[in-house]
N, C-alpha and C positions, 0 to 999 in steps of 0.2 A: 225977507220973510215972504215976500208974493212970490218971487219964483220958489221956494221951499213949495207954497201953495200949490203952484200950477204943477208942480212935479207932482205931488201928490195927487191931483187930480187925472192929470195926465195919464197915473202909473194904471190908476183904479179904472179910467175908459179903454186904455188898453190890454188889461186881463182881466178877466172876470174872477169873481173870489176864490170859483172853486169849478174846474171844468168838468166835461164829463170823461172817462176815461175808460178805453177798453181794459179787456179784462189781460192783465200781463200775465204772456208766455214765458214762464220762468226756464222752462227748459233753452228755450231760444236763447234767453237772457243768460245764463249757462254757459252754452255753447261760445259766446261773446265774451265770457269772461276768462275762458280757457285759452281763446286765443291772446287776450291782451295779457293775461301770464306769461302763455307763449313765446309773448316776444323781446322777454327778460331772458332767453334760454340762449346758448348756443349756440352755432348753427349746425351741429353732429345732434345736439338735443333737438334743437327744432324740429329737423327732419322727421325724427322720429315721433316727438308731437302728435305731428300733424297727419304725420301717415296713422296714426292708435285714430284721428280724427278726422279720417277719409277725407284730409285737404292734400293738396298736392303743391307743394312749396317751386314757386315762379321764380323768386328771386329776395333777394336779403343785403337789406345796404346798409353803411355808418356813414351818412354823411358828415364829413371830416369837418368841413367848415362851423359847423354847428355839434356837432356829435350828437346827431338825433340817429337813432336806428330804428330800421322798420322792415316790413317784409312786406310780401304778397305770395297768397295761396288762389288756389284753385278750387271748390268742387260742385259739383253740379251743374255747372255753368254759372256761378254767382263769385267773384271779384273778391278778396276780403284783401283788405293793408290792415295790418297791425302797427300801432307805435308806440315804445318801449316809451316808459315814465320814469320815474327814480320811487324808491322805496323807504330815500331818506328826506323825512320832514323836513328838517331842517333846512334841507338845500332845497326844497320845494317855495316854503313860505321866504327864503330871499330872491330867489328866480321869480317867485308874483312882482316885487316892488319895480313897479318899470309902467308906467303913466299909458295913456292910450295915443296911440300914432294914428297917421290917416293911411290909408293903405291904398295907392294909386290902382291897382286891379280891382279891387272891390268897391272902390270907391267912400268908404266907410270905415271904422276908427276901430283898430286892435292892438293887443297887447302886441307891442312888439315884435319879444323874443318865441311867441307865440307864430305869428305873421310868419318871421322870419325863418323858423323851422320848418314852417308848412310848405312856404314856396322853395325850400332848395329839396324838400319831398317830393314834392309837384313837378320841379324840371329833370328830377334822376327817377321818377317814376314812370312818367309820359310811354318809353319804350316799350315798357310791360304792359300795359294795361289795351283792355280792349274796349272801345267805345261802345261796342254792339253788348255789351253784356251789363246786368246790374252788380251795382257796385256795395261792399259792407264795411264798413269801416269803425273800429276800436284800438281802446287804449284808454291805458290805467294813470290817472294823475296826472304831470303834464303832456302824457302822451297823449292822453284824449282830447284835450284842448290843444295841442298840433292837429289832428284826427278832425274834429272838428273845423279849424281850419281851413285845412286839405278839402276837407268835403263842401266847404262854401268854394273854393277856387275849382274844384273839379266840376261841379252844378254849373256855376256861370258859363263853363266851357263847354257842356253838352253832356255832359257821362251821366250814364244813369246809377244815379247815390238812391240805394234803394232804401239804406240802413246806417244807421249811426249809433252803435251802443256807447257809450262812455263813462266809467268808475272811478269815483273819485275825481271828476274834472274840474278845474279852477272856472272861474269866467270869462271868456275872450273878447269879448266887444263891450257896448254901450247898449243902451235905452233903442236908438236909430239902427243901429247896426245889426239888433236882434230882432225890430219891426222888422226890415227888409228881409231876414232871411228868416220869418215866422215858419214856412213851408220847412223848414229844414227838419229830413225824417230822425231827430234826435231823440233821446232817450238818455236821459243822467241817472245812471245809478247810483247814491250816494248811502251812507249810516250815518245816524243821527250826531255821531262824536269825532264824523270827521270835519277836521274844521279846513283842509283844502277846497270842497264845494264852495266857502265862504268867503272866499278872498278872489279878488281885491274886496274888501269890505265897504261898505257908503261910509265916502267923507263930507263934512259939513262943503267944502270947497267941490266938490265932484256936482254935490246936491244944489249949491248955488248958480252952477253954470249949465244944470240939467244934463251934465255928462256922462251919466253914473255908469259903474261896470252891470250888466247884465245877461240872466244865463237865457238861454233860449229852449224851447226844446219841453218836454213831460219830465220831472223831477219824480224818482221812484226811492223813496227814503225804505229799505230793510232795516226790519226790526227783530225780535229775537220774537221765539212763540210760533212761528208760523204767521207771523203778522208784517202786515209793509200798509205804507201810506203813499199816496201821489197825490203831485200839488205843478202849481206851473206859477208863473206871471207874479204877480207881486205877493202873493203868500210864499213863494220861494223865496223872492227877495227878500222878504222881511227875515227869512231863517238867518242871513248876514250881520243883523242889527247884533243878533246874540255871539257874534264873534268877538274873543277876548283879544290882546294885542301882547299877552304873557307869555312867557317861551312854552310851546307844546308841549304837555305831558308826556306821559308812557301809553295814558289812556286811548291819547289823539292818536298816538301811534299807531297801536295796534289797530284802530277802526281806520288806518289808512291805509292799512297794507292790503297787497290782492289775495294772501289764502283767509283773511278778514272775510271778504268779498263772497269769494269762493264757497265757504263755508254755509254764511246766511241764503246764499241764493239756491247751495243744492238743496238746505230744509226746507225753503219754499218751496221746490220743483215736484215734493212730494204732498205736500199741503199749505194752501195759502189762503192768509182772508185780508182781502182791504178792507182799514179802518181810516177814520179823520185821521186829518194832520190835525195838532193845533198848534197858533203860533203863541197863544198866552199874548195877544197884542195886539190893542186899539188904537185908533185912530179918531181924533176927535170926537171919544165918547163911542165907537163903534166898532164893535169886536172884529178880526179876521176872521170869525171862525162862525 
């Protein structure tokens, strides 16, 4: 029960209830999600993609050993990797079940198969990439969490990670893991009915040893209406609590797919208004909200 305590103490000195938050560029946020579609395509589609989206396609891999696929464009002089995700839940929420490992490069505790996808990205990307330019980096589901990843190993190493959009991203680290890389320029895109943002979900065993899964980064929930909420630090985490353990819906579904995504982001591009989140959830007599 004390360490329950200190976690919960802990969580509330390291995020504040409710931050302050620029006003989101939904166009931009757009453009990011057009690419991590993208790179479900082709590569005769791709091309064409990207050329309708004045990027200029670098190079396109399927790292064999993992079968992650991913690309890299060009425009303006700004760096984008795309990493492909899967679009079927089901092989999503069995690909979470997988504990957190220490990660000898970052020094620090990640999902695995996460870990693992990033760094065979990281050694077949190196050739492509230019140190001297800013870097953007996206992906739908567990591409984004590869995506993210890739973007903590590419930082450590010097490259300038200007941008990190991510939709639909699972969790990749811990409590520690997500202190140390607070700076990371992240951004979660998620809907309120997808329940991949919520997994790994807090277990009573995670919570007793303070090792819990956490997201990093400004959490941007689209909502229907022209309306969107953002939240960070432990009022995101708490969205996790409301994770069922039932086999996925149709409903989960569709809020997990990317023309889901797609859809609510281009409404907002033309009009948007942030409102609260609420989590409907206290703590020792004391609202999140």
């Amino acid at each position: 029960m004390r360490k329950y305590l200190q976690f919960i103490v802990f969580s509330l000195l390291l995020s504040p209830f409710q931050l302050l938050f620029a006003e989101q560029d939904f166009s931009e946020v757009y453009s990011q999600a057009m690419l991590s579609n993208d790179a479900y395509l082709s590569l005769d589609e791709l091309e064409l993609a990207l050329s309708e989206q004045n990027q200029v396609l670098l190079h396109k891999a399927t790292i064999q050993s993992s079968q992650v696929n991913y690309f890299i464009s060009e425009a303006a002089g700004v760096q984008t990797i795309g990493v492909r995700g899967t679009a079927n839940l089901e092989n999503v929420m069995l690909d979470l079940s997988v504990s957190l490992q220490s990660d000898s490069l970052l020094n620090i505790k990640l999902h695995q198969g996460f870990s693992g996808g990033a760094k065979a990205v990281y050694d077949d990307i190196k050739p492509y990439l230019s140190i001297d330019k800013p870097i953007h980096l996206t992906g739908h589901s567990l591409g984004g969490a590869i995506a993210v990843v890739l973007g903590m190993y590419l930082t450590q190493e010097g490259y300038q990670v200007e941008q990190i959009i991510t939709f639909g991203q699972p969790k990749v680290t811990n409590v520690t893991g997500a202190e140390q890389f607070k700076t990371l320029p992240l951004i979660r895109v998620v809907t309120p009915h997808d329940i991949v943002p919520l997994v790994p979900p807090l277990s009573p065993l995670q919570i007793k040893e303070l090792d819990i899964y956490w997201h990093m980064g400004s959490e941007v929930i689209l909502m229907e209406n022209g309306e969107y909420a953002e939240t960070s630090g432990i009022k995101s985490a708490m969205r996790a609590t409301k994770f069922t353990s039932s086999i996925p819906s149709e409903k989960n579904l569709v809020a997990h797919k990317m023309t889901t995504y797609l859809t609510l982001i281009n409404a907002l591009r033309e009009s948007s208004e942030e409102v609260p989140y609420k989590t409907e959830i206290s703590l020792f007599g004391f609202s999140l909200d």
